[in-house]
Phi, psi and omega in degrees: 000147216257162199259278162284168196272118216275347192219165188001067194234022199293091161344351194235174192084090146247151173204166168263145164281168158294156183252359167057058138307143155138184167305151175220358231208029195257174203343136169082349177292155184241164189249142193230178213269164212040028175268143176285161193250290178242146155248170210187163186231120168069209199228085230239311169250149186232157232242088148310200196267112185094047207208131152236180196230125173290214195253310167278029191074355188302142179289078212234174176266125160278347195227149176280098181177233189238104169304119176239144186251183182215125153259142164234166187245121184271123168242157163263150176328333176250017180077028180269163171227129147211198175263107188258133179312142134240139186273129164251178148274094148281141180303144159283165195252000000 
């Protein structure tokens, strides 16, 4: 008796989909309110004035306007320092 199967029994073509991650949104770009800014794994980017962050880090605009990104220098709690990117909205005039 044969084990396997003699045709269309093949083990291999599993594939992951993609997760389509990254900037979606940039600098000078304009925003309308719920638009996603960024999507992200983790705090890659952290969330500015008018920008909140979902439950899957995702980035979105609360306000309607022209995205700018920003660096700051972050000390944490035990008095590490680094540079964290940050996203605003500002309203346009």
């Amino acid at each position: 008796m044969a084990k396997t199967k003699a045709a269309g029994a093949t083990k291999l073509g599993r594939d992951s989909h993609p997760q389509y991650l990254g900037v979606k949104l940039f600098e000078g770009q304009r925003a309308k309110i719920g638009s996603i800014v960024v999507r992200q794994r983790g705090t890659k980017f952290f969330p500015g004035k008018n920008v909140k962050r979902g439950k899957d880090d995702t980035l979105y605009a609360l306000k309607e306007g022209v995205v700018r990104f920003t660096t700051k220098r972050k000390i944490g709690f035990d008095n590490s320092k680094r540079k964290v990117k940050i996203v605003n909205v500002e309203p346009s005039t």
